[in-house]
N, C-alpha and C positions, 0 to 999 in steps of 0.2 A: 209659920215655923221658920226659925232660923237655918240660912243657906249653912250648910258645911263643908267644907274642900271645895268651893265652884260647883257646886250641882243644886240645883233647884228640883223642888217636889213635881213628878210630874203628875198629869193629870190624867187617869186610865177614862178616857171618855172616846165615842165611836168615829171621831174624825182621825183620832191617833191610831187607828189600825186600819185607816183606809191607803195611806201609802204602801204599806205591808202587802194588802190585797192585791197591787196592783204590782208590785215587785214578784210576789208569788208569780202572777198572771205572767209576766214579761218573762220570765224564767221556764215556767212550762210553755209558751209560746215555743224560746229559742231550743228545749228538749223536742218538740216535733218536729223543728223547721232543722234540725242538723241530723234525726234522725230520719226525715224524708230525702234526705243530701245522701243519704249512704248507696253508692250502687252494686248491685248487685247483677251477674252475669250468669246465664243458664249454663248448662253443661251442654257440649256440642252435640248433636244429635244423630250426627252423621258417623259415629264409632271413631274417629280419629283424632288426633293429639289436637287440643283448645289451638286456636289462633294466635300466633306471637304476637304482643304488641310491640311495635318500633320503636324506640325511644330517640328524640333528635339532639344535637348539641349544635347551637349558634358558633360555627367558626366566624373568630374578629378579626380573621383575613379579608381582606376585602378587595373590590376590583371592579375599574368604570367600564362602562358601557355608551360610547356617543350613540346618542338616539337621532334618528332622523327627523327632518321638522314632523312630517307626517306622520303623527302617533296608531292611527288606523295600519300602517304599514310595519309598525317596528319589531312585531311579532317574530319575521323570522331571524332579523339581527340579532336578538336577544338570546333567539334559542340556540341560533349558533354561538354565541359569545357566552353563554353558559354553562354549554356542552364542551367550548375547548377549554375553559376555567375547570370543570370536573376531571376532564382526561387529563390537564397538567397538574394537580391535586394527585392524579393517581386513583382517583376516587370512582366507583359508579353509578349509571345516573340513578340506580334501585337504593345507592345509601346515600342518595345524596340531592339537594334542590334549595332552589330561592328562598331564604323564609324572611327577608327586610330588605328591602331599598330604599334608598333615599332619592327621590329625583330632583335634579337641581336646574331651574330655569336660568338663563341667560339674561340681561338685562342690558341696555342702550346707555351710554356716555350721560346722555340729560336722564334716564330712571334711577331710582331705587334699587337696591335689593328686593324689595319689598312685590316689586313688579313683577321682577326673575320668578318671585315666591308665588304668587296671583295665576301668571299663565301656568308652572307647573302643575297647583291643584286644579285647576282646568281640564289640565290635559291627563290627571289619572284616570276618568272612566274609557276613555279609550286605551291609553298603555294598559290598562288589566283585561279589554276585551280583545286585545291583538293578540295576546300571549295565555295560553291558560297555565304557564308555570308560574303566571302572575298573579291570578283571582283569588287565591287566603292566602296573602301573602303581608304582613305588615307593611306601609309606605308613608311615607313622609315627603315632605317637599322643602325647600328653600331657594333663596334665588343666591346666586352666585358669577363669579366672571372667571377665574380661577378656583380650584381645591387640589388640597396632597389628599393620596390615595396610594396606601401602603404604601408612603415613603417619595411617592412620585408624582409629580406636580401638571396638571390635568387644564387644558383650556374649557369652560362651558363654552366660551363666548359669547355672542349679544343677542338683542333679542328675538327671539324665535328660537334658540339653542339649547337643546338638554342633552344632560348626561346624568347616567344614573350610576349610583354607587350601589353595589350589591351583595347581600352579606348570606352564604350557603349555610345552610343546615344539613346537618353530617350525621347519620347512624352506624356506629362503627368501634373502636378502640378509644380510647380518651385522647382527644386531639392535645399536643404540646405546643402550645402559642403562645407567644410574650403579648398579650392583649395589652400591656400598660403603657406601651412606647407611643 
């Protein structure tokens, strides 16, 4: 048979509806797998108003913290220097806490960056077991010798030296931050 407009005769034979089959399948697969995603919450049983849930918002205010060499020890510097970053916020510590840091290793004249970077992921299983405002907390690491932070310019210093950048999460009124600067 001659072609007409670009279409060729197809051939209705059993291998032509086995793609079909399997499109089907992959379809009703993803209808279970998003209907098994849906949650669902009892009602409280205890006669009183359901449980509020918190909602947080990432302030990209941010603000260092020098860590000690001894990461086992840094636990209480932190909770103080996060506690007075809340209170100067105005904020309380019921709406408010650590949810990212960044910790940035120090590095030597003859090192890398890359160094600075090395010793700091190192040293995260102890900075999150010194502090428990630190254990689900998003972190990151880099090495560095200076960093601006909010506008203001920060020594790490060399190696052995950290400082960590730290970014609070807020439950509260819509926070007003120029984040773009």
């Amino acid at each position: 048979m001659a072609r007409r407009f670009g279409f060729a005769r197809r051939s209705h034979s059993q291998e032509d509806g086995t793609g079909w089959i399997y499109a089907d399948l992959f379809l009703a697969m993803m209808v279970v797998g998003l209907g098994s995603a849906i949650i669902t919450t009892a009602a409280p049983t205890s006669g009183g108003a359901p449980p509020v849930e918190r909602t947080f918002q990432l302030s990209c205010q941010e603000f260092a913290i020098k860590l000690p060499g001894n990461m086992a020890s840094a636990g209480p510097v932190i909770e103080s220097e996060v506690a007075a970053e809340i209170a100067r916020r105005g904020w309380t510590p019921e709406s408010s806490k650590p949810g990212m840091a960044i910790v940035m290793g120090g590095y030597g004249s003859s090192e890398a960056p890359g160094n600075g970077d090395a010793r700091a992921q190192q040293s995260l299983p102890r900075l999150r077991a010194s502090s428990a405002l630190l254990e689900n907390i998003e972190m990151r690491t880099m090495g560095a010798r200076t960093v601006r932070v909010d506008g203001q310019q920060f020594s790490v210093g060399g190696s052995g030296s950290y400082l960590m950048v730290v970014y609070l999460l807020y439950n509260g009124s819509q926070l007003d931050e120029d984040c773009a600067r």
